[in-house]
C-alpha positions in Angstrom: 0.0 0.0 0.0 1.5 3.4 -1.0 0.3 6.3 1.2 -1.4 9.1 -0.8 -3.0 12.3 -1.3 -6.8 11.8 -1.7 -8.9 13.6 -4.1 -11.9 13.6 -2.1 -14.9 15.9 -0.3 -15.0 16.1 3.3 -18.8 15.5 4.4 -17.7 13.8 8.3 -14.9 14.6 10.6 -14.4 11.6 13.7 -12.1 12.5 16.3 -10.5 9.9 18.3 -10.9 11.4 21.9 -12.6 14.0 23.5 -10.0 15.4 25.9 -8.3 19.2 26.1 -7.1 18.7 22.5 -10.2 16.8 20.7 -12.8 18.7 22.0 -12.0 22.1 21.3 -10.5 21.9 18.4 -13.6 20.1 16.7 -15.7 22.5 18.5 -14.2 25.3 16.3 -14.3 23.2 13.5 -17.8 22.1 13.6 -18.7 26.1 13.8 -16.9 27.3 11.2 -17.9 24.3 9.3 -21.5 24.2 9.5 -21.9 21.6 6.4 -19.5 19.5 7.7 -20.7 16.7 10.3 -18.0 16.7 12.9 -18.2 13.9 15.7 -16.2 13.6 18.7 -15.8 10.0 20.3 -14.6 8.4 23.5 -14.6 5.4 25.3 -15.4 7.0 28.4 -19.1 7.0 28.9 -18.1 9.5 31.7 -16.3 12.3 29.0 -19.0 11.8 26.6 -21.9 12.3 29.3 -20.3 15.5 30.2 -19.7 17.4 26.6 -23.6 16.8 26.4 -24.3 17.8 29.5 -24.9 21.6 30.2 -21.2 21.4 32.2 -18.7 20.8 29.9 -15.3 18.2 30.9 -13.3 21.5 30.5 -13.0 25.1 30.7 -12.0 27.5 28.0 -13.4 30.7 27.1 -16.2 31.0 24.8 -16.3 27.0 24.6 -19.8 26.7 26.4 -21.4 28.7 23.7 -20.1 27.3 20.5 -20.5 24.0 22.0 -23.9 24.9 22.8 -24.6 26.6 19.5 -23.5 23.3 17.1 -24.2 20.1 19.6 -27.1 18.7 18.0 -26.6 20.4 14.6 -23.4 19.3 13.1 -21.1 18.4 16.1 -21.8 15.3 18.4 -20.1 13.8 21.0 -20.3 9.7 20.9 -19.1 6.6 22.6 -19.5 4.7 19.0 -16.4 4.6 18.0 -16.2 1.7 15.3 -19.5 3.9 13.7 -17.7 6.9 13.7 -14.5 5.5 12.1 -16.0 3.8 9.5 -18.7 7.0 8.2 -15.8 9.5 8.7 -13.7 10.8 5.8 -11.3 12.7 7.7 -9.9 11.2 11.4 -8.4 13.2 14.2 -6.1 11.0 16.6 -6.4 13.4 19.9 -6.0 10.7 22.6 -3.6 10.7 25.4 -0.1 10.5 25.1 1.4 9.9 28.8 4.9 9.8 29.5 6.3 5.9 29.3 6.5 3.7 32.6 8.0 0.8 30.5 10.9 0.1 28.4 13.2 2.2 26.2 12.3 5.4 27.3 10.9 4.8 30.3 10.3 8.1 32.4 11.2 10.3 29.4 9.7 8.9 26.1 6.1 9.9 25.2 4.1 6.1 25.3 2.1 5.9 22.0 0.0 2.5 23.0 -3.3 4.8 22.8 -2.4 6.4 19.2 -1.1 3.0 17.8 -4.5 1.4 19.3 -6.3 4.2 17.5 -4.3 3.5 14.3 -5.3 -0.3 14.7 -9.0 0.1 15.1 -9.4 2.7 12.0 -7.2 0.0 9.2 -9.6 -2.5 11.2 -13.1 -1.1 10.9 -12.1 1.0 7.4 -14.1 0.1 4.2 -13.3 3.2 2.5 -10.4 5.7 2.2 -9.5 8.4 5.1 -7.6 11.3 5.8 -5.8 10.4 9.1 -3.8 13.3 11.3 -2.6 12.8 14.2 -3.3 15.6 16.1 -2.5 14.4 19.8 1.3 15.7 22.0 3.8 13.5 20.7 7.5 13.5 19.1 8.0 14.5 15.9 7.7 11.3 13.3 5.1 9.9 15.3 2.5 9.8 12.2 5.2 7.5 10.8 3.7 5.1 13.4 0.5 5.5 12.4 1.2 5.3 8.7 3.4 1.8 9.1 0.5 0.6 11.3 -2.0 1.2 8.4 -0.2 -0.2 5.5 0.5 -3.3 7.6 -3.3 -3.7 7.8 -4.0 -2.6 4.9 -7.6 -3.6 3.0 -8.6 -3.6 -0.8 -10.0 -0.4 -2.3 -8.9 1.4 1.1 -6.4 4.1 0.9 -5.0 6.3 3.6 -3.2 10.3 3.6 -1.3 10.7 7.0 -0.5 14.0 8.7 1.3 15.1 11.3 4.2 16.7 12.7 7.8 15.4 10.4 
């Protein structure tokens, strides 16, 4: 599989975690990009109960109203993650990134288990071609990860673009 730049029209953004990074940031999106379907997903019930609650998981100004303004129009906050993946064009990977507790690196290194698990589930569940960046706090080359995890995994008719920081 050779990674490449897709000619295609975003309709559906799915990003991979609703934390300080994934929530925001498709917040904005979703207003600015009122066509666009933007979804936010997490495996915590708990995190997803709370961006469609009236008391957000986080503070920053001006979020409560443009959350407020799109949630239920073109952004939505979901705990179905295969779903999202596989009805998405474009993919955000905004999960955690802790520091490592294991192995090379341990104490100092970025651990990238949750973006490489992300990577996994979107070849897995994938029956169509994605735009994939990788949007979460890692070291630079990290989307190289993401893009050898995809091409091993990789489907018929499926394609993937990768973007991140190189």
């Amino acid at each position: 599989m050779k990674l490449c730049k897709l000619d295609m029209t975003i309709g559906k953004i799915c990003c991979i975690g609703a934390g300080y990074v994934g929530g925001p940031t498709c917040a904005i999106i979703a207003h600015n990009c009122p066509s666009i379907q933007v979804t936010v997903v997490d495996l915590s019930e708990e995190r997803i109960a709370q961006w469609n609650s009236d008391r957000l998981p986080i503070f920053e100004p001006g979020l409560d109203d443009i959350v407020k303004g799109c949630r239920g129009k073109n952004l939505f906050f979901s705990t179905d993650v295969e779903k999202e993946i596989i009805e998405a064009d474009l993919i955000f990977i905004c999960v955690n990134t802790p520091t490592k507790n294991y192995g090379v690196g341990k104490g100092r290194a970025a651990d990238l288990k949750y973006i490489e698990s992300a990577a996994r589930m979107i070849a897995t569940v994938s029956t169509k071609s994605k735009i994939v960046v990788e949007k979460s706090t890692v070291p630079v080359k990290a989307a190289e990860s993401i893009a050898n995890i995809l091409k091993a995994n990789v489907k018929p008719g499926v394609k993937y673009q990768v973007r991140g920081k190189s």
